[in-house]
C-alpha positions as CSV (number, residue, x, y, z in Angstrom):
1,X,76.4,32.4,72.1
2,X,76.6,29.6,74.6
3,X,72.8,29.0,74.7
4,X,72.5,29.0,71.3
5,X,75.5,25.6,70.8
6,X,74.0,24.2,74.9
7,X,70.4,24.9,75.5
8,X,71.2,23.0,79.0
9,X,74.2,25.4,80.0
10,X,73.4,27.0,83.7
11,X,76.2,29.7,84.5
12,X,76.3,33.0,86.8
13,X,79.7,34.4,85.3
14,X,81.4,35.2,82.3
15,X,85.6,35.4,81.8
16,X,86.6,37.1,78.7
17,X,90.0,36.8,78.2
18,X,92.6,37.6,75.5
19,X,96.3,35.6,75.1
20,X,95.4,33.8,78.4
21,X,98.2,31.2,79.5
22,X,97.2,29.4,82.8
23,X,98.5,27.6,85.4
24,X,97.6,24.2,87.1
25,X,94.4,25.7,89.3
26,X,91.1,25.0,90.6
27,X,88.6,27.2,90.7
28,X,86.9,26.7,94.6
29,X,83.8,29.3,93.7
30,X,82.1,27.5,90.9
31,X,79.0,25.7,91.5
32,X,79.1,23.6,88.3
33,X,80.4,23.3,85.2
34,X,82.3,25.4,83.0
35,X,81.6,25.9,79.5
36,X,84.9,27.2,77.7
37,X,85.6,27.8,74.0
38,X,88.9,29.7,72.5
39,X,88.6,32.2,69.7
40,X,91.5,33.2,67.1
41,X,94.2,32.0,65.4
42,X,97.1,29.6,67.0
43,X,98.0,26.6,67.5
44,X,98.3,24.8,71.0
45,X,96.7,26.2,74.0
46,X,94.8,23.2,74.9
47,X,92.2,23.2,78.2
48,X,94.3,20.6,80.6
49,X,92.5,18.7,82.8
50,X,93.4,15.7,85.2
51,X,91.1,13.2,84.9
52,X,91.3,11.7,88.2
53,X,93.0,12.3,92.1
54,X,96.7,12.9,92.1
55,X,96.9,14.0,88.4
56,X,98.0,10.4,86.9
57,X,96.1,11.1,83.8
58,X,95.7,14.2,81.7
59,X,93.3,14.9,79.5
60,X,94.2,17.8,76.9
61,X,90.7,19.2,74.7
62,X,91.1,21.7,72.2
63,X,88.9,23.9,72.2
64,X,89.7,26.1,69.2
65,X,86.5,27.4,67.9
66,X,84.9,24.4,70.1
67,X,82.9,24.1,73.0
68,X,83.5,22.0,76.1
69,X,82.2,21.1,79.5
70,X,84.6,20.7,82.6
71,X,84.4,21.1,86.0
72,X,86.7,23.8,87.2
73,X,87.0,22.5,90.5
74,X,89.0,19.7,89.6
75,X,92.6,21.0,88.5
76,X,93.3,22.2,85.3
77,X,95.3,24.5,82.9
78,X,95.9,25.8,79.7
79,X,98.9,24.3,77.6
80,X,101.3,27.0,75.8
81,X,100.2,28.3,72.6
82,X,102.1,29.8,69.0
């Protein structure tokens, strides 16, 4: 699935999860990007990311049934979802 919407994507791990609600994190083990898409029907649950040092600016994507690209070592979350 993710080659076939980013022919460029390099990973080494997959996370399936289900009803996932996550807290402000970074994720020290990955070596580059992280390609995350959210399947099923709600409304919310947005991928928060801060955009630069000390978290003055958030950046929430929604990645309902979309792709997108962020690095997981900088800190981010997902928002609360209905």
């Amino acid at each position: 699935l993710i080659v076939s919407f980013i022919p460029d994507a390099i990973y080494n791990a997959l996370a399936i999860t289900s009803a996932f609600k996550g807290s402000p994190h970074v994720d020290n083990h990955d070596t580059t990007f992280q390609h995350v898409i959210a399947l099923g029907d709600f409304t919310g649950g947005y991928l928060c990311c801060e955009s630069d040092d000390g978290g003055a600016q958030v950046l929430e994507v929604d990645v309902n049934c979309k792709f997108a690209r962020i690095d997981g070592r900088d800190v981010h979350w997902v928002s609360g979802w209905t």
